[in-house]
Phi, psi and omega in degrees: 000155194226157200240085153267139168222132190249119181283112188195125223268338229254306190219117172257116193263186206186126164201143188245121189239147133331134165313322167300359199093001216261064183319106198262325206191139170212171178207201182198112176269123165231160171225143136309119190293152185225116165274331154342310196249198194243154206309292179323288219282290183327298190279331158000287184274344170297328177273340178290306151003295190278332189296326201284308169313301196276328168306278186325297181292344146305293211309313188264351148264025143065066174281123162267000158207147156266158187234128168210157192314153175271137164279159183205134173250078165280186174076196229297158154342289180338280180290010159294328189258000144270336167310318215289313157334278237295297193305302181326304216267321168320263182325316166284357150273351128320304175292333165292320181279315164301307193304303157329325177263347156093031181273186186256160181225133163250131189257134158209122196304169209265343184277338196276304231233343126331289210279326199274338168248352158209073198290348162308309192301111203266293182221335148228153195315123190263070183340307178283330163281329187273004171290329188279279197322312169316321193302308183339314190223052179227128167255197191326319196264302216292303195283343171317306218274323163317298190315310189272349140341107138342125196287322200306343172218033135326311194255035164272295163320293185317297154342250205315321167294345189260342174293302192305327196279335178271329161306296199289006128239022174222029240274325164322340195243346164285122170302121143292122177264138201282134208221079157299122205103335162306160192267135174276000000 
């Protein structure tokens, strides 16, 4: 079983596929900033959250490896240096789970696993077509659970299945970040 993540501290998609591609369940973590507290104890406390939501999910579809989006910070200056956080801190928590639990982790830039899944698709992700292409390796349990996802942030799940669908079948073209002790 493979752990795809589209990484973000704010909104995280999720989807857990079969080594074949087989999308059993996906989802989307989101948190809210608490202005109570001081910004650093808030993302604290959101990636600990997300770190607990993405661990229970290894744990209970029992995963040997993840897969998540590479960072990349496009878009405008401004929102680069909050990309970076959200995504950064995001990532490392991904990476704290793999490393503990010793499973292998896999990177894959977001224009690469783009490009492999919709390959029509010129400069941005035509979301509704690749939701109708994705349904082919979404089984039941999976689109239900897609149906009740907010469209504004649909398309974080939608992510993370096209990261899983590129591991679980390209998985030779994706980076392995090396993880001692992981299972290859």
């Amino acid at each position: 079983m493979i752990l795809a993540v589209d990484p973000g501290l704010a909104t995280c998609g999720w989807a857990v596929l079969d080594d074949a591609g087989r999308v059993l369940n996906l989802g989307v973590i989101i948190t809210q900033r608490d202005s109570v507290v001081s910004e650093a104890t808030d993302r604290a406390r959101r990636a600990a959250h997300q770190g607990g939501v993405l661990a229970e999910l290894v744990h209970r579809h029992n995963c040997g490896a993840i897969a998540c989006e590479a960072m990349s910070f496009g878009g405008p200056p401004s929102a680069r240096y909050h990309m970076a956080i959200s995504v950064g801190l995001s990532w490392g928590v991904v990476t704290g789970i793999a490393r503990t639990t010793g499973i292998a982790l896999y990177s894959v830039p977001p224009k690469q696993w783009q490009r492999a899944v919709q390959p029509e698709a010129k400069k941005k992700v035509d979301y509704p077509k690749l939701e109708a292409a994705l349904a082919a390796y979404v089984d039941e349990h999976a689109m239900l659970a897609l149906a009740v996802i907010a469209k504004s942030v649909r398309n974080h799940p939608l992510d993370a299945v096209g990261i899983g669908l590129f591991v679980a079948l390209r998985r030779e073209q994706a980076d392995r970040i090396v993880n001692e002790g992981a299972a290859a």
